[in-house]
N, C-alpha and C positions, 0 to 999 in steps of 0.2 A: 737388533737382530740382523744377522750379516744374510745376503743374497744364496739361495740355494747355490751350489757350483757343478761342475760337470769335474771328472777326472783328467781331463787331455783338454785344453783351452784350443778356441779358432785356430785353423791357420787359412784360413780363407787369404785372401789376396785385398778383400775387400772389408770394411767396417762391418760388426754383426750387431744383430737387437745385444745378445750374448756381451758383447764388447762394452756396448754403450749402457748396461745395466750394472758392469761390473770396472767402469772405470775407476772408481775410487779403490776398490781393489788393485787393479795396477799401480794406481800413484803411492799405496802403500808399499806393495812390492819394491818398487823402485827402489823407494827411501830407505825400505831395510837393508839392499841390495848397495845402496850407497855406502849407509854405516858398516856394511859387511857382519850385518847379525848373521848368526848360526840358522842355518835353514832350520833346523830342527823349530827352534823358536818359533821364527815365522811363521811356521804351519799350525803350529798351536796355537797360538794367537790369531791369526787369520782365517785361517780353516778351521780351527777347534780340532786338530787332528792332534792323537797322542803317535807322533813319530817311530817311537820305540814300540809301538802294537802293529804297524805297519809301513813298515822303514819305505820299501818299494814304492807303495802308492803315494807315500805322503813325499816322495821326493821327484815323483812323476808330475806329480800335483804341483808342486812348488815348479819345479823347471817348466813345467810347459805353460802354466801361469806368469812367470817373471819371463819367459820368451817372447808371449804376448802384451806386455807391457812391452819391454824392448822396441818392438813391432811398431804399438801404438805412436812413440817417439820418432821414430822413424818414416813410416809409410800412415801409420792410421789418422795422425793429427791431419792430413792433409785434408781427407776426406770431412771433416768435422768444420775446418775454414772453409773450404767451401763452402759450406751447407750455409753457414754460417752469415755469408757474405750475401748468399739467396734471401736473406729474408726482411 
């Protein structure tokens, strides 16, 4: 069973509970994102969203989801070494 999701992903500046529940969701993201799957796919497979019933949200959903993956590669891994190093 995949993690409930929200429609519009963090854009905090900092790591969220949100983030770190739904990381394996990003590192999917990514790797579709790499292969250059069809969003459409993705969201169906991912989200369990039928695309074609709601083009708009399920392409909301994917972009602002694969932005925050992006994100996480960039700024959010940082926070998680850290943490990481603490302990």
């Amino acid at each position: 069973m995949t993690e409930p999701f929200e429609d519009i992903a963090p854009s905090d500046d900092e790591l969220t509970p949100y983030d770190r529940t739904h990381m394996k969701l990003y590192m999917r993201l990514l790797d579709a994102d790499r292969e250059r799957a069809d969003w459409r796919e993705v969201v169906q497979v991912l989200f369990g969203l039928d695309a074609n019933s709601e083009p708009e949200r399920a392409r909301g959903i994917h972009d602002s989801h694969l932005a925050r993956a992006r994100w996480m590669t960039e700024h959010g891994y940082r926070q998680l070494v850290r943490e990481g190093t603490r302990h």
